[in-house]
ZALOLO-467304 format. One line per 4 residues: number of its first residue (from 1); their letters; for each residue x negated, y negated, z negated of N, C-alpha, C, CB. Coordinates in steps of 0.2 Angstrom, whole numbers. Each point is the difference from the previous one (the first is absolute). Glycine has a CB too. Example, Ala and Ser with C-alpha at 12.3 -4.5 7.8 and 13.67 -1.06 7.14 Angstrom:
BEGIN
1	as	-66:28:-39:4:-6:0:-4:-6:0:9:6:-6  -7:-11:10:-4:-6:-1:4:-5:-3:-6:3:10
REM end
This chain:
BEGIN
1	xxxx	5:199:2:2:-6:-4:-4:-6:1:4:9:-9  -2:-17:9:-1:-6:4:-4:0:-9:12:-8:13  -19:5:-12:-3:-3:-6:5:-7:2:-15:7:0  15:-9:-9:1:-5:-4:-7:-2:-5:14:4:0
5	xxxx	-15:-9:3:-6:-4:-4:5:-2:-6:-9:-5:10  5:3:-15:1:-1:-7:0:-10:-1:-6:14:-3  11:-14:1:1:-9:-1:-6:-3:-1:11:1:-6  -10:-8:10:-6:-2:-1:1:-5:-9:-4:-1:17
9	xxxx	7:1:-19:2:-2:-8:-2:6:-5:11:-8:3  -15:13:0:-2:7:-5:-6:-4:-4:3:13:9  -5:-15:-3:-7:-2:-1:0:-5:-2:-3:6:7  5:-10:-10:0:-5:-2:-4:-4:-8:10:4:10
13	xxxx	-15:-8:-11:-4:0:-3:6:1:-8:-12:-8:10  10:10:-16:6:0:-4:-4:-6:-6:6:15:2  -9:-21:0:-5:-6:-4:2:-4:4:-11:5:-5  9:-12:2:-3:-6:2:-2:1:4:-2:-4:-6
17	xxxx	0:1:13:-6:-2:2:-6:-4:-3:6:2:7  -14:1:-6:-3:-5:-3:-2:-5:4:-2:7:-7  4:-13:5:2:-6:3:-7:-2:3:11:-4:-9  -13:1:14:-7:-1:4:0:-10:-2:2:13:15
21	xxxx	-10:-11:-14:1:-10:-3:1:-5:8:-11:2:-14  13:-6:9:2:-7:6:-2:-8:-1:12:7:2  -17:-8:0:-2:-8:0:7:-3:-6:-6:-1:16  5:-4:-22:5:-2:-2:0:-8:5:0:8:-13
25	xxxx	-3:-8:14:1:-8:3:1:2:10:-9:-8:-12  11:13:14:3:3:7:5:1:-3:-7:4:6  13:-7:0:7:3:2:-2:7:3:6:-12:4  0:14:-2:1:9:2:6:-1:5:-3:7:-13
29	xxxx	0:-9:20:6:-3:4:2:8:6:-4:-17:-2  10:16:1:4:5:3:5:-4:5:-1:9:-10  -1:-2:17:6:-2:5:3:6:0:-5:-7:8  13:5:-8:6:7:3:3:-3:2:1:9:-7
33	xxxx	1:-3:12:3:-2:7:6:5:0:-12:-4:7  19:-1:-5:4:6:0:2:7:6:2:-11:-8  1:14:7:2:6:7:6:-6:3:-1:16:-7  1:-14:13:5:-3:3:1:1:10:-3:-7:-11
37	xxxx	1:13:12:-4:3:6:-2:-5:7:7:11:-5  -4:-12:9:-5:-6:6:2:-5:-3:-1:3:12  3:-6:-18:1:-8:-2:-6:1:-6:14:-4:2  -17:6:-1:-8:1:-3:-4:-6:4:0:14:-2
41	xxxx	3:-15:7:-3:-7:5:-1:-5:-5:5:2:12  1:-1:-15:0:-10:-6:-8:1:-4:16:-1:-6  -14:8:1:-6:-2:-4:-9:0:4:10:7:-11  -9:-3:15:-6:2:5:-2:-9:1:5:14:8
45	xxxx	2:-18:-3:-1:-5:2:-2:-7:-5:6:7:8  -4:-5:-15:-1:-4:-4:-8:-1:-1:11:2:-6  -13:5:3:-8:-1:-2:-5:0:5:3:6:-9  2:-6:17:-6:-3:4:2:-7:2:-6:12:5
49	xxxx	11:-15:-6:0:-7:0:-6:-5:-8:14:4:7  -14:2:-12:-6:-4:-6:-5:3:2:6:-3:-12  -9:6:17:-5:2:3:-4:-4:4:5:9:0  1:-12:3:0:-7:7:-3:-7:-4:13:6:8
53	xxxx	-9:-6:-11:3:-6:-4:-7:-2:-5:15:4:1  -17:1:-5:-3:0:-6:-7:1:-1:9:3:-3  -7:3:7:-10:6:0:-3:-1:6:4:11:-8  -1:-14:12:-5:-2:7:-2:8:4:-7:-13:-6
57	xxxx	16:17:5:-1:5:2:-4:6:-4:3:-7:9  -5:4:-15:-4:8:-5:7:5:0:-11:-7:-11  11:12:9:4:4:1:2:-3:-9:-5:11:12  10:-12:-15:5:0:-4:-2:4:-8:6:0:13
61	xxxx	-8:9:-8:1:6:-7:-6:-3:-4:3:13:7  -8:-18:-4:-6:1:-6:1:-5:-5:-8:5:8  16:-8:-6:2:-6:-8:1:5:-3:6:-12:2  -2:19:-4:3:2:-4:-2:6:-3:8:-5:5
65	xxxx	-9:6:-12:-3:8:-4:4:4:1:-6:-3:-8  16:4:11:0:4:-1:6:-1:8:-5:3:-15  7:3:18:6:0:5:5:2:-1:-6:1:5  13:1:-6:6:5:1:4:-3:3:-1:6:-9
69	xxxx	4:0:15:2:1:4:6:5:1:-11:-5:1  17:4:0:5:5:2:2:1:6:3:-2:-10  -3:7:13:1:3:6:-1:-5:8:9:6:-9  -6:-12:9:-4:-4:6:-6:-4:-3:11:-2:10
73	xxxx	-10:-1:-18:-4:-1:-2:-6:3:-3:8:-6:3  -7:13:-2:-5:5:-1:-6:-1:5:8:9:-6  -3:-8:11:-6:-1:6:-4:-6:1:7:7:6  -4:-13:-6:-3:-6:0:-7:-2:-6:13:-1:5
77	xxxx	-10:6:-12:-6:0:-6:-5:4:1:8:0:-9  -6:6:15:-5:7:2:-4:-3:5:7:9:-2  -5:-15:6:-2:-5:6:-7:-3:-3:14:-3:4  -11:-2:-9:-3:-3:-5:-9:2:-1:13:1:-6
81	xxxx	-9:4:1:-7:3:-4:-4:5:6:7:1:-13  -5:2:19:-3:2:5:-5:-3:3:8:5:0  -7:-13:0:-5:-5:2:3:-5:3:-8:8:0  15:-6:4:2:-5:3:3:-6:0:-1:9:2
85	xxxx	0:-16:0:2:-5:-3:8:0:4:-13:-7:-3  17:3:-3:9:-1:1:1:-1:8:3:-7:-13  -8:2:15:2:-1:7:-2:7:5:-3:-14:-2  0:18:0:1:5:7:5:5:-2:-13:-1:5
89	xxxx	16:2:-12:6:3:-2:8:-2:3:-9:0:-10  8:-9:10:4:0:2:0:0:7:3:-4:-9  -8:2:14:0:1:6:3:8:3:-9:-9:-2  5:11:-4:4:10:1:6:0:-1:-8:7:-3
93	xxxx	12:-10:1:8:1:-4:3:-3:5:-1:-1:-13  1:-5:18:1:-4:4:-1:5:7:-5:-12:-8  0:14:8:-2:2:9:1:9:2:-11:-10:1  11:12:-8:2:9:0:6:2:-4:-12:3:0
97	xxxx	16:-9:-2:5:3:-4:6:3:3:-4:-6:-9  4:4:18:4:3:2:-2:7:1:5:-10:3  -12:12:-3:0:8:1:2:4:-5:-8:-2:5  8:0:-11:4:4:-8:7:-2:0:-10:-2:-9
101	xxxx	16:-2:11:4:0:1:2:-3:6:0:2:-9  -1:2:13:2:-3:9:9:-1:-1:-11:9:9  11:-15:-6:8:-1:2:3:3:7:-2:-11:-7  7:13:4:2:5:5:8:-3:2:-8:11:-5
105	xxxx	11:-10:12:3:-4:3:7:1:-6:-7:0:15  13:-5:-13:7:-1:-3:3:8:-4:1:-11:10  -2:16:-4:1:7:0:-4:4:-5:2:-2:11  -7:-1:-10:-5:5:-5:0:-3:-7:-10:3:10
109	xxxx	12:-11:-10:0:0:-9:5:2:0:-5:-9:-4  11:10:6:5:3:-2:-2:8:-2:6:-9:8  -8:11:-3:-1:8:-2:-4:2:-7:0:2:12  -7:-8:-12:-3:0:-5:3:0:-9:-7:-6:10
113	xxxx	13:4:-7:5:-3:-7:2:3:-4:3:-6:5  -1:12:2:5:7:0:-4:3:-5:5:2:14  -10:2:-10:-6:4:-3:-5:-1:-8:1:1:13  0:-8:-14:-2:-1:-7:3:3:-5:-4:-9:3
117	xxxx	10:10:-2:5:5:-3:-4:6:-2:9:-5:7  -10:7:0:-5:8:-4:-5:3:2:8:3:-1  -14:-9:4:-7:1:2:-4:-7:2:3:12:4  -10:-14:-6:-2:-6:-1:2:-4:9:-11:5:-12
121	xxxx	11:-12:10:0:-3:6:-4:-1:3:6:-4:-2  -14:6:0:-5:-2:4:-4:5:-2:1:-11:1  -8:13:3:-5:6:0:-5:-3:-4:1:7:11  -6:-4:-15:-4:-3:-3:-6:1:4:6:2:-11
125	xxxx	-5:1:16:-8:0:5:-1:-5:2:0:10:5  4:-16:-3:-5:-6:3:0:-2:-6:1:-3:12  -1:1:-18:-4:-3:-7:-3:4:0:6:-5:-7  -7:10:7:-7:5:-4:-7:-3:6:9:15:-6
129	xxxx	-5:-14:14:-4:-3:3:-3:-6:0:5:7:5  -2:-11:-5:-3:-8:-3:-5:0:-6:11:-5:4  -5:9:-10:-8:-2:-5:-7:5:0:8:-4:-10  -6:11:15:-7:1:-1:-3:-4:6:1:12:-6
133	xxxx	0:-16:8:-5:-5:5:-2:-5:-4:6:1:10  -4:-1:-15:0:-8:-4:-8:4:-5:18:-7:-2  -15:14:-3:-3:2:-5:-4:6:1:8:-5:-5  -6:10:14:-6:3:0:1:7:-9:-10:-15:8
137	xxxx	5:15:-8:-1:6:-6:-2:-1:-6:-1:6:7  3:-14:-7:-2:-3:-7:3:3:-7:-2:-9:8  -2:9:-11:1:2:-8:4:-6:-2:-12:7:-5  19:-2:1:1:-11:-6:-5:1:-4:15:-4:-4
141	xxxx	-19:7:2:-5:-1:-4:-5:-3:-2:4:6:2  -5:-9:7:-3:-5:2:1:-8:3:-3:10:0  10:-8:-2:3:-10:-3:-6:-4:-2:13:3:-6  -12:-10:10:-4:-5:-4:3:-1:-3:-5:-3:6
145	xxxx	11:2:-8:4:-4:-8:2:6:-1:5:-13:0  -2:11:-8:2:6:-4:9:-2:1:-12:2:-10  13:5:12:7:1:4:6:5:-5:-8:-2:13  15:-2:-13:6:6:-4:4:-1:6:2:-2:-14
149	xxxx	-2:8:17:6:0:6:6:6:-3:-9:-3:11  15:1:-13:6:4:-1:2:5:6:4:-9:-8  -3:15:5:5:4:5:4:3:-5:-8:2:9  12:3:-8:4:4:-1:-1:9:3:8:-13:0
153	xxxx	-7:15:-6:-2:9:1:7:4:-2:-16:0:-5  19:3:12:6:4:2:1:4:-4:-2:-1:10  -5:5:-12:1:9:-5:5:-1:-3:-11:4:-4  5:-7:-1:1:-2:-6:5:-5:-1:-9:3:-1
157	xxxx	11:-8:5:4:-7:-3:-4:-5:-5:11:7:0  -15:-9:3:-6:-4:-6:-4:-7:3:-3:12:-5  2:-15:5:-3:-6:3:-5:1:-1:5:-8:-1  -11:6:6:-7:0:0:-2:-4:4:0:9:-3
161	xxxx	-5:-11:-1:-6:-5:3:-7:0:0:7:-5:-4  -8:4:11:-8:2:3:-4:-7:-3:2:9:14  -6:-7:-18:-5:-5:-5:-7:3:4:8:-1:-15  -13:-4:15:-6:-1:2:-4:2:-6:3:-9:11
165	xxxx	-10:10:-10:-3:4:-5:-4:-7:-5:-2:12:9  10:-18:-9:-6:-4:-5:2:0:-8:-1:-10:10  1:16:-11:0:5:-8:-4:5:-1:10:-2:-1  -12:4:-2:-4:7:1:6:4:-2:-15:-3:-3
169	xxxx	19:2:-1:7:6:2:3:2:7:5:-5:-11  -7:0:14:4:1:7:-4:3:4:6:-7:0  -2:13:3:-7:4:3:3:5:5:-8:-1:-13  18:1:12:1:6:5:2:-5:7:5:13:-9
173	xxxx	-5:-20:9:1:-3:7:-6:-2:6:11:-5:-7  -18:7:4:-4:-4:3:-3:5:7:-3:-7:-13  5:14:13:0:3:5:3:-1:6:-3:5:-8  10:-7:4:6:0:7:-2:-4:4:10:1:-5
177	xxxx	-9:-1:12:-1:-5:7:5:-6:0:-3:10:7  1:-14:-6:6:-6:1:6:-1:4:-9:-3:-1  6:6:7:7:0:5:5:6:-5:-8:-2:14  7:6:-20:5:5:-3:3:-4:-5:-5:11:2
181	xxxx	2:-17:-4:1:-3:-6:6:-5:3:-13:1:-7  11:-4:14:5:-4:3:5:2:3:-7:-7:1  5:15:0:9:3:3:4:1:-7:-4:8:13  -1:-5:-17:4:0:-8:5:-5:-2:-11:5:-4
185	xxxx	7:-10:3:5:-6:-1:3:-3:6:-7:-3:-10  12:5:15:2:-4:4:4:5:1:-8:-8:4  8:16:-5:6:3:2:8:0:-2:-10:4:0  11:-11:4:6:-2:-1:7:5:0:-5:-11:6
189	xxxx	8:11:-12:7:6:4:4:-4:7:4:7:-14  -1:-1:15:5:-1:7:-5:-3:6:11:-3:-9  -18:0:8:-4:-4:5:-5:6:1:2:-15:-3  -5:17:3:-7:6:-2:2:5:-3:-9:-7:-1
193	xxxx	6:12:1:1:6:-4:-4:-2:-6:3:9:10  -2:-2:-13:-5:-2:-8:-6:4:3:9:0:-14  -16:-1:10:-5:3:3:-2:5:-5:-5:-11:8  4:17:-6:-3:5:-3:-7:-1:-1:8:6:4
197	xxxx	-10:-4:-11:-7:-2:-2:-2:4:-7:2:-13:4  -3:18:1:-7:9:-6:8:1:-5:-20:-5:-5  26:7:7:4:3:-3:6:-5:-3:-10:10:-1  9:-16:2:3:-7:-2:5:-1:6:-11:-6:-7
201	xxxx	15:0:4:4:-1:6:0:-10:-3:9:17:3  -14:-21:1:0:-7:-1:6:-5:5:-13:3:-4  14:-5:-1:8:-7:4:-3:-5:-2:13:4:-1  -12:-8:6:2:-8:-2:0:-1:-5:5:-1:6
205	xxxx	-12:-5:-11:0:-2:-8:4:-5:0:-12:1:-3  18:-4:8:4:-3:-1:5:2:-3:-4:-4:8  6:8:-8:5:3:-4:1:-1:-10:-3:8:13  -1:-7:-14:-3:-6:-5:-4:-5:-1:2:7:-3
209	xxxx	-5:-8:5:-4:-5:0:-2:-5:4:-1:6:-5  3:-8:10:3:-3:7:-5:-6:-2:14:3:3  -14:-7:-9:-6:-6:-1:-3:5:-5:5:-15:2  -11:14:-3:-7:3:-2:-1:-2:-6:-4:1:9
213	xxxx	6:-9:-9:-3:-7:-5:-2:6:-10:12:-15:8  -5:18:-9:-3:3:-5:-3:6:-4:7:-8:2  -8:13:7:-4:4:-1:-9:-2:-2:9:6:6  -11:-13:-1:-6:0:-1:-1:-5:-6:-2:4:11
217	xxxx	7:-7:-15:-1:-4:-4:1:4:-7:3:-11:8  -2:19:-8:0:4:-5:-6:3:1:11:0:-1  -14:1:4:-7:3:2:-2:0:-1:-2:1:5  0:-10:-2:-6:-3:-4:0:-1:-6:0:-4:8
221	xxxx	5:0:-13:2:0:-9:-5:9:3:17:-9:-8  -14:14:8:-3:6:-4:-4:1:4:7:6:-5  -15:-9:9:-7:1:2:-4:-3:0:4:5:5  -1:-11:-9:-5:-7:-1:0:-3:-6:0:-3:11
225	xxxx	-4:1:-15:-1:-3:-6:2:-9:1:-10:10:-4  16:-10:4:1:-8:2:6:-3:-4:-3:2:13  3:-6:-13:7:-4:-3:4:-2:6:-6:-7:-10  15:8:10:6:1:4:-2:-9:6:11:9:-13
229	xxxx	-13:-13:8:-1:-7:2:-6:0:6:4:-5:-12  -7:10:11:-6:0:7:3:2:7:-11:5:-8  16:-2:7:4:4:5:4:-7:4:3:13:-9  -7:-11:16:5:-5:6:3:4:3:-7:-9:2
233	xxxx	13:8:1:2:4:6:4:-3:4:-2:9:-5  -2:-8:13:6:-1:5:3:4:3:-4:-8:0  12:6:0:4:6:3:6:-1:5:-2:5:-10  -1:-1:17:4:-3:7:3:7:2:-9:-11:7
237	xxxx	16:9:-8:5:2:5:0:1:6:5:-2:-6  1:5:10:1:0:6:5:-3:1:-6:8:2  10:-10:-5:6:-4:1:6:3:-4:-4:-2:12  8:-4:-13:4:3:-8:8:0:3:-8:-8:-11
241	xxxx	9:14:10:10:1:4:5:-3:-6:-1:15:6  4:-18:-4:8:-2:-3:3:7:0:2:-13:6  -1:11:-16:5:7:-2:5:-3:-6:-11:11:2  17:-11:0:6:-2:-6:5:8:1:1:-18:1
245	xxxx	0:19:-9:6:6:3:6:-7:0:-3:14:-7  6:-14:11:6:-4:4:5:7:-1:-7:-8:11  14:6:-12:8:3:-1:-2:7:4:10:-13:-1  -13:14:6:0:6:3:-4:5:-1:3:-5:7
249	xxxx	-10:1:-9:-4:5:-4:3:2:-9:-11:-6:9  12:2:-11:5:0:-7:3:6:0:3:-11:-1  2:13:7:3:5:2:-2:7:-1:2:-8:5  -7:7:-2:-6:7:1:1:5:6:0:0:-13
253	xxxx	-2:3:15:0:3:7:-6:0:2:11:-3:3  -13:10:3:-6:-1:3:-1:-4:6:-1:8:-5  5:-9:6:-1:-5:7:-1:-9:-4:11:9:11  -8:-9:-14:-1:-8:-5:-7:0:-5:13:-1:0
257	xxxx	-16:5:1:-3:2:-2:-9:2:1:12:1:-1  -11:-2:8:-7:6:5:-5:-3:-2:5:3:13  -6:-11:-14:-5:-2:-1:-2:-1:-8:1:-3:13  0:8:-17:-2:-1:-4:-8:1:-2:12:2:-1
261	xxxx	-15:2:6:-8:0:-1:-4:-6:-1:2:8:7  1:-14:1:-2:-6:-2:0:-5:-6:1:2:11  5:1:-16:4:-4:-5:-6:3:-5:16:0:3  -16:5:-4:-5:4:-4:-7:-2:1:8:9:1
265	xxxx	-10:-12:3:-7:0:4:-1:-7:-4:2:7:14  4:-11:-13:1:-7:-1:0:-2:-10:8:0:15  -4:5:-16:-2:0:-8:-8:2:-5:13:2:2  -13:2:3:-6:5:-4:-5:-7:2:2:16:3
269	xxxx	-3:-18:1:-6:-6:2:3:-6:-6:-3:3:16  9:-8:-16:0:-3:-5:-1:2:-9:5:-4:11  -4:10:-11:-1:4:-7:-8:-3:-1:9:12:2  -12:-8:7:-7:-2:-4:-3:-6:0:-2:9:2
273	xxxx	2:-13:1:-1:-5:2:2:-4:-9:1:2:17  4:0:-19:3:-1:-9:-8:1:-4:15:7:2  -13:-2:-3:-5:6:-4:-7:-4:3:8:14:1  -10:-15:3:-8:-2:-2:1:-7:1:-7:10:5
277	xxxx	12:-14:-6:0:-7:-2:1:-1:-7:4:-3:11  -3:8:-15:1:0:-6:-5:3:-2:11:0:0  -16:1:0:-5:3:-3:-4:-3:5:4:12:-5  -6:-16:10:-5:-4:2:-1:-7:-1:1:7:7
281	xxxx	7:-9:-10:1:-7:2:2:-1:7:-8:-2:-8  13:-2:9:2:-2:7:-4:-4:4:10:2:-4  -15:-6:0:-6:-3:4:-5:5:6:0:-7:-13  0:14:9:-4:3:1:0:3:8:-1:1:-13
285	xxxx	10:0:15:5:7:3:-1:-8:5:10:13:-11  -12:-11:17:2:-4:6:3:5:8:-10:-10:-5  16:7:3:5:4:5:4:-3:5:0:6:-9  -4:-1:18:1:-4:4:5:4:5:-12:-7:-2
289	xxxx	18:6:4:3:4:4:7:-5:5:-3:12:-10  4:-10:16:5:-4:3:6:1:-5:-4:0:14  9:-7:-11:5:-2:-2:5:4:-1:-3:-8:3  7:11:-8:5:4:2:5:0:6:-3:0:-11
293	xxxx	5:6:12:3:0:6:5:5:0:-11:-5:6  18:2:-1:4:3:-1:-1:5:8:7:-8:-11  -12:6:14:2:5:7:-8:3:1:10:-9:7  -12:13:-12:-7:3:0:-4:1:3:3:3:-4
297	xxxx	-10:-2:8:-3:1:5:2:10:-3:-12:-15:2  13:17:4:0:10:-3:-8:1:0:13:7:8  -13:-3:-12:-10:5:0:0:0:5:-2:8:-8  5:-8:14:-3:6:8:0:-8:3:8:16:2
301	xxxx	-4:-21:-4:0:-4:7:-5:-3:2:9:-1:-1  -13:3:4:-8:-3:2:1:-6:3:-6:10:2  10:-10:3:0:-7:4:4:-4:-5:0:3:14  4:-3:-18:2:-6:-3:-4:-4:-6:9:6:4
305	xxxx	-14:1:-5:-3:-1:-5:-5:-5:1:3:9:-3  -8:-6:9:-7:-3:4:1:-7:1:-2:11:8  10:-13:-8:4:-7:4:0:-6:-5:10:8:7  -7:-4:-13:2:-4:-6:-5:-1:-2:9:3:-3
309	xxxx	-13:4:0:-4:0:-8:-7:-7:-1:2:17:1  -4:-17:6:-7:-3:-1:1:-8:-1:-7:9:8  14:-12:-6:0:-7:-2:1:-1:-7:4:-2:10  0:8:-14:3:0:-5:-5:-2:-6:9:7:6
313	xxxx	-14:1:-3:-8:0:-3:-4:-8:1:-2:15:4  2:-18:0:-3:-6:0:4:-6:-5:-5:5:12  12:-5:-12:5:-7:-4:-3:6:-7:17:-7:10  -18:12:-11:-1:3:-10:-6:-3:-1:5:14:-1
317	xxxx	-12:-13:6:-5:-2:-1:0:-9:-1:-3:12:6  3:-15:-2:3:-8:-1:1:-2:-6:6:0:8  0:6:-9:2:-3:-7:-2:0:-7:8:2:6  -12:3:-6:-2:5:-7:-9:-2:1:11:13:1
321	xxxx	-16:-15:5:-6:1:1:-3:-2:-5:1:0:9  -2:-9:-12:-4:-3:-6:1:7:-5:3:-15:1  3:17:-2:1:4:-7:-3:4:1:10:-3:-3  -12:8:8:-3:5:2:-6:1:-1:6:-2:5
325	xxxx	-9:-5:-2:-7:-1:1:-1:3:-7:-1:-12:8  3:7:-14:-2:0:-5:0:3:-5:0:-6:5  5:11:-5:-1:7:-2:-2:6:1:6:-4:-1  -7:3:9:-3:7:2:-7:-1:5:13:4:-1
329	xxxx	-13:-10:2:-5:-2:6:-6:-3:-1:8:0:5  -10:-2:-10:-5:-3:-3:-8:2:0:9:-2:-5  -7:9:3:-7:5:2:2:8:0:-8:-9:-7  2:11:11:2:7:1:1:2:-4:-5:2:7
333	xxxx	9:4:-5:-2:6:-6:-6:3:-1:9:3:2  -13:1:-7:-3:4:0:1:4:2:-3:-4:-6  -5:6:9:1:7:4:2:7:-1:-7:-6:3  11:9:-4:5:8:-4:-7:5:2:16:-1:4
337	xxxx	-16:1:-9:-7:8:-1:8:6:-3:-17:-8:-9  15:14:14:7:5:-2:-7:5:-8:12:3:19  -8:-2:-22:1:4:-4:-7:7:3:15:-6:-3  -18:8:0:-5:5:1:3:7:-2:-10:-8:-2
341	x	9:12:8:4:8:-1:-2:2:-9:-3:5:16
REM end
């Protein structure tokens, strides 16, 4: 008989947390990044354009106390906190991202198309192979910032989120390896298989949570002693799809229909982007993504992405930087002491 591990919601604290103290005269600035698979180049490209521009190339992670990250932008938050600055993130998104989704001739997207139907379009061996080059057998435990990356758990049907040990409640994600945390959250359906993990079955944290903005701006309210007004955050997309139901979708059908994921992808991100502007103030919520679009960049298309994304990242930076500066850029963060076993 297959062991079934026991929900990770069994365990779940049945109190408060007790809230940890926070400078009252410090912000509590947060980055989340959305999932969006190789158009992860925008947001990659953004924060190393205010890298370029700002910090005379310091790496970025050490403006912010906290990261989240969904599925390509899990990896980029795992990038982050692993030590790496945005510019050699995106350089990797840019020069290897046709190894994770090689384009394959007229014939083979075609076939590719066929088979999504009823087995993933791509192998997860060359990602796994890239991030363990990147991460090796690093602990998330040993994040330099304190990190929420979303996934999804198959068993059970439940959302879950690998949290770094900056609580002393948190305590079952600091063992896991990174490279399992970044295939956890990236296990796109129909693109990757889901990844098995000690009796679990993890997918893609896109699936709900596709932007992050209000897992880690719920955290934090429950791990720090602050007022809602200390809370900054900035939040980059990977590019926003045109979605109207139009007389054919009205209709209903599954061919009128197919892309309802991205529609779904596309609400759940304005919901949150809602929700923590209503409880931050909209001063606080700086939200940077390309122009809506009715001809999308796809997750897989690397060359169109590598082509577009980095000018686009440079006209968001342009436009948004003063405001930037001065919310987020002014002074480091303090340095993240994790939580003692």
């Amino acid at each position: 008989m297959n062991y079934v591990p026991p929900r990770r919601s069994d365990g779940a604290i049945q109190r408060r947390r007790q809230v940890q103290p926070w400078p009252a005269d410090r912000p509590f600035r947060i980055l989340a990044i959305d999932g969006g698979g190789i158009c992860g180049i925008l947001p990659a490209s953004v924060l190393a354009e205010i890298e370029k521009r700002y910090l005379g190339g310091e790496s970025v992670a050490g403006y912010f106390d906290m990261i989240a990250g969904t599925s390509t932008g899990g990896i980029i938050a795992l990038g982050l906190a692993h030590g790496l600055k945005a510019q050699d993130i995106q350089k990797f998104y840019v020069e290897r991202g046709d190894q994770v989704f090689p384009r394959p001739s007229l014939v083979g997207r075609l076939m590719a198309r066929i088979r999504r139907y009823h087995k993933p379009a791509y192998s997860n061996e060359p990602l796994e192979a890239e991030l363990l080059r990147i991460f090796g057998d690093t602990p998330f435990g040993e994040a330099k910032t304190r990190l929420c990356i979303p996934s999804f758990e198959g068993v059970h049907g439940e959302p879950w989120i690998y949290k770094t040990p900056h609580h002393p409640d948190y305590k079952k994600d600091r063992v896991e390896r990174m490279v399992k945390v970044a295939l956890a959250t990236s296990a796109a359906p129909t693109y990757f298989r889901a990844l098995p993990n000690n009796g679990y079955m993890m997918v893609d944290g896109g699936i709900w949570a596709n932007n992050p903005i209000m897992n880690a701006v719920v955290d934090t309210l429950a791990c720090f002693e602050l007022e809602m007004s200390q809370i900054r955050v900035l939040s980059l997309g990977c590019g926003e799809t045109s979605f109207k139901v139009d007389a054919a979708r009205a209709a209903g059908g599954l061919f009128q229909w197919k892309d309802v994921i991205r529609a779904a992808m596309k609400a759940q991100s304005h919901n949150a982007i809602g929700q923590s502007r209503l409880l931050l103030g909209p001063a606080n919520v700086r939200r940077l993504d390309a122009p809506e679009s009715t001809t999308p960049i796809a997750l897989d298309d690397h060359k169109r992405a590598k082509a577009e994304l980095p000018g686009m990242a440079r006209s968001l930076v342009e436009a948004a930087g003063d405001d930037l500066e001065t919310m987020f850029l002014r002074e480091r963060a303090e340095k993240y002491q994790p939580c003692p076993m």
